[in-house]
VEXPA-101990 format. One record per atom (N, C-alpha, C): residue number from 1; z, y negated, x; atom name. Coordinates in nm, 4 decimals, padded with zeros to 6 digits. Layout:
n/Z/Y/X/atom
NUM/Z/Y/X/CA
...
***
This chain:
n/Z/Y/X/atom
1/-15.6421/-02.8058/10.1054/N
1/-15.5133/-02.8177/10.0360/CA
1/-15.4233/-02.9121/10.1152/C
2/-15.3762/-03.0188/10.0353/N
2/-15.2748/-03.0962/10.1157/CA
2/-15.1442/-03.0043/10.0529/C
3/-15.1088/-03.0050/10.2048/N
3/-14.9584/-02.9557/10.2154/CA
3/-14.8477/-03.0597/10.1788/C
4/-14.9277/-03.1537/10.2712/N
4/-14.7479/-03.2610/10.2436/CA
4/-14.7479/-03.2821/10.0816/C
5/-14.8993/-03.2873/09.9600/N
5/-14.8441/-03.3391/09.8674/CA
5/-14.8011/-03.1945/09.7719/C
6/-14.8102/-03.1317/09.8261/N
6/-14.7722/-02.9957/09.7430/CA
6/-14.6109/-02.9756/09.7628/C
7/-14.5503/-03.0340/09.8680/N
7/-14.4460/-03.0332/09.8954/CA
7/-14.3316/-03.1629/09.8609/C
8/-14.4281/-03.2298/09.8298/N
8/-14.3598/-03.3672/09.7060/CA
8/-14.4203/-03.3198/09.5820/C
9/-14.4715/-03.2756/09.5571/N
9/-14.4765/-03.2361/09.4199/CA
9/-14.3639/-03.1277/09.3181/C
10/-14.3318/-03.0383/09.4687/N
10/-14.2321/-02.9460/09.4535/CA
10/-14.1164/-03.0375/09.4421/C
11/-14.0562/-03.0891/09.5395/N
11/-13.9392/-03.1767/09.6072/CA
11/-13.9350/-03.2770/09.4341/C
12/-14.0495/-03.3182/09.3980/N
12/-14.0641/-03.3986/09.2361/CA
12/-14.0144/-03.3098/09.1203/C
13/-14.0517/-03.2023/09.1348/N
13/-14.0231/-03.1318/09.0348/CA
13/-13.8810/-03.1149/09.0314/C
14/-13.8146/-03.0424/09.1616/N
14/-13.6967/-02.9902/09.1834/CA
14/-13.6063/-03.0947/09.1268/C
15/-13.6473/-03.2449/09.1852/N
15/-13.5650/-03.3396/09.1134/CA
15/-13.5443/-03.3391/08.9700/C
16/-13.6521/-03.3415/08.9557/N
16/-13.6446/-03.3668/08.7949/CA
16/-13.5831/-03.2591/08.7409/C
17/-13.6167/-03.1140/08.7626/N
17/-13.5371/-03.0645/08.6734/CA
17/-13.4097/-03.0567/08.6972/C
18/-13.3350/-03.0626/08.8179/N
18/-13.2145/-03.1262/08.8291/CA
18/-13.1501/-03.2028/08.7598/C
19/-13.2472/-03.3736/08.7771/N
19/-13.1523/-03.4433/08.6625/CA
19/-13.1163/-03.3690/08.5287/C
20/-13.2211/-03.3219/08.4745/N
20/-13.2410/-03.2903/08.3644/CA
20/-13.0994/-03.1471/08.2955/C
21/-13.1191/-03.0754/08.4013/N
21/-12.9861/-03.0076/08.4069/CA
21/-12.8404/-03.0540/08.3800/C
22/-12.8456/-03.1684/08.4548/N
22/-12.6991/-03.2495/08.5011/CA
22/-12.6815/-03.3497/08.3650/C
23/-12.8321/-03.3728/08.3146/N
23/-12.8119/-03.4566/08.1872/CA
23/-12.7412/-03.3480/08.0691/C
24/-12.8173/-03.2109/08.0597/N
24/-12.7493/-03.1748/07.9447/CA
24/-12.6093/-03.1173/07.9818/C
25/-12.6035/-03.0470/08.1218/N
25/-12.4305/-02.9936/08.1060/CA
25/-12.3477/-03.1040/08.0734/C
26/-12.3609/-03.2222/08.1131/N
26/-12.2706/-03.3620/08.0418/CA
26/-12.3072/-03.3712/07.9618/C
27/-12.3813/-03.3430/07.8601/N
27/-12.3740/-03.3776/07.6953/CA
27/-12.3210/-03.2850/07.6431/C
***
């Protein structure tokens, strides 16, 4: 198991659903 990419994958996700958050409370 790679760790480091399990931990950009997380760190990827977290982003994204972030933006995704920040996109709809402003709409």
């Amino acid at each position: 198991v790679n760790y480091c990419y399990i931990l950009r994958q997380f760190d990827y996700d977290q982003g994204k659903t972030g933006i995704q958050f920040n996109f709809s409370a402003s709409t």
